[in-house]
Residue, then its C-alpha position, 0 to 999 in steps of 0.5 A: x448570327x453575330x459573327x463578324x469579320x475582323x479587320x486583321x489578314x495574315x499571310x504566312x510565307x518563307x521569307x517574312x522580312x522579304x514579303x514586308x520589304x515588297x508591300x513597303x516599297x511596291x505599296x507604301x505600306x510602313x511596318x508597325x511591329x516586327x515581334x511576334x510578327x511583321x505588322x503592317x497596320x492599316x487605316x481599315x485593315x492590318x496585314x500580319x506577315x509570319x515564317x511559314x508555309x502558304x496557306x493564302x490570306x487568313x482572315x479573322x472571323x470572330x464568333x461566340x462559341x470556337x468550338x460550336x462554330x468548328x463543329x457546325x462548319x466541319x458538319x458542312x464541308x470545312x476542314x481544320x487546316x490548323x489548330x494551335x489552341x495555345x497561339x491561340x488559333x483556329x484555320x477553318x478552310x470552306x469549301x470555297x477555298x477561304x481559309x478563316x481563324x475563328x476567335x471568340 
């Protein structure tokens, strides 16, 4: 399997530009972008932070086929906790509690 762990973590809280002041001033991160989402990019990883409710960290796993891959991780123990084929994106929450967007 080719898949692979993208370098991109998005959080989703109720008070986005709050969330962003607290990893700017706490951490020393700087805010890169603010439309569609705060950005805050990393020499390794990025941080998105958008408007809504809490899911945990999301990370970006990249895969070749979405649908194939669903299917196959749903068959064992996962659930789709959200889909929204326009943004486009999948959450895919394992068994573990580790919640991933598939991308291809």
């Amino acid at each position: 399997m080719a898949n692979t762990i993208g370098t991109d973590i998005l959080i989703q809280v109720q008070d986005p530009q709050g969330a962003a002041a607290f990893y700017v001033e706490q951490l020393g991160f700087a805010i890169t972008a603010q439309d569609p989402m705060i950005e805050l990019r990393g020499e390794r990883i990025n941080l998105y932070i958008e408007k809504g409710l809490p899911l945990g960290p999301v990370l970006e796993v990249t895969v070749a086929d979405v649908d194939a891959t669903t299917r196959r991780l749903v068959e064992h123990g996962c659930q789709v906790v959200k889909d929204e084929p326009a943004f486009p994106r999948r959450y895919v929450k394992d068994p573990f509690g580790l919640i991933y967007n598939l991308t291809a």
